[in-house]
C-alpha positions in Angstrom: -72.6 36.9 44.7 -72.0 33.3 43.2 -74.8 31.4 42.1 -73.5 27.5 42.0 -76.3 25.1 40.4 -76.3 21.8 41.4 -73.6 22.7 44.0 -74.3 21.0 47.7 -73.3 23.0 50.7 -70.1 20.9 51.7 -68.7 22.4 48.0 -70.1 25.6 48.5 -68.2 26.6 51.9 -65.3 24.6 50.5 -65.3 27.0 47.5 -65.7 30.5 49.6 -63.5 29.5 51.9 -60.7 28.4 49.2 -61.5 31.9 47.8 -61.5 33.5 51.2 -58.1 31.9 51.8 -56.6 32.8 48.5 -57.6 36.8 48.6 -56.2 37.0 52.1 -52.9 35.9 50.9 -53.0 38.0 48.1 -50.0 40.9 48.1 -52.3 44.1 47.1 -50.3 47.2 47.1 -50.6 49.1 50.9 -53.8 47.3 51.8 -55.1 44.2 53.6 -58.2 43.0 51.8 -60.9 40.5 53.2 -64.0 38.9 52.2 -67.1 38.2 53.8 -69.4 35.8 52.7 -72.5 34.6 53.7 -73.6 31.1 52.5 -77.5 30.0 51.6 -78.6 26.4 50.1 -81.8 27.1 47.7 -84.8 24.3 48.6 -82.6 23.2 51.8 -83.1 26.0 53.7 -85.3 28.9 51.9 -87.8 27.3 49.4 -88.2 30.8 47.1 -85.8 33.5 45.7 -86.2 35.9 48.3 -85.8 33.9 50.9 -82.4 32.4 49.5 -80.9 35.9 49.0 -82.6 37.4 52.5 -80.9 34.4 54.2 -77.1 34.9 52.6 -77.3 38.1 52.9 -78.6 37.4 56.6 -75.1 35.6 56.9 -73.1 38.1 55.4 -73.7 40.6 57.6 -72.9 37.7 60.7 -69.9 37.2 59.0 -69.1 40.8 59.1 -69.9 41.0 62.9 -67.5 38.5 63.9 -64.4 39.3 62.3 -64.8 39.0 58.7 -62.2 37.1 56.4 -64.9 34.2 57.1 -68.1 32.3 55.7 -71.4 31.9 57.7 -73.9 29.3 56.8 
């Protein structure tokens, strides 16, 4: 989980996908590793705490459902 203050959405899913991009081009030893990552903007689109985390983690799981190695938002 990142927590970005002050971040808008365009940086956000520039930054996870950057890190996306990054990991998948990664050389770990005998493994292909992915990431995942599900994307929520606090006061855009969920105006408490829970809501923030339930709709990321909403996205996550989207993410994981359609291929992974990508970012839903």
């Amino acid at each position: 989980m990142l927590l970005m203050p002050e971040t808008d959405k365009t940086s956000a899913i520039n930054l996870a996908e950057n890190i996306i991009k990054v990991i998948s081009q990664h050389n770990f030893p005998n493994q292909r590793v992915t990431i995942s990552a599900g994307l929520a903007v606090y006061s855009q689109e969920a105006t408490t705490a829970n809501k923030l985390f339930k709709l990321a983690d909403d996205f996550l799981y989207q993410s994981k459902r359609e291929g992974k190695n990508c970012v839903r938002y």
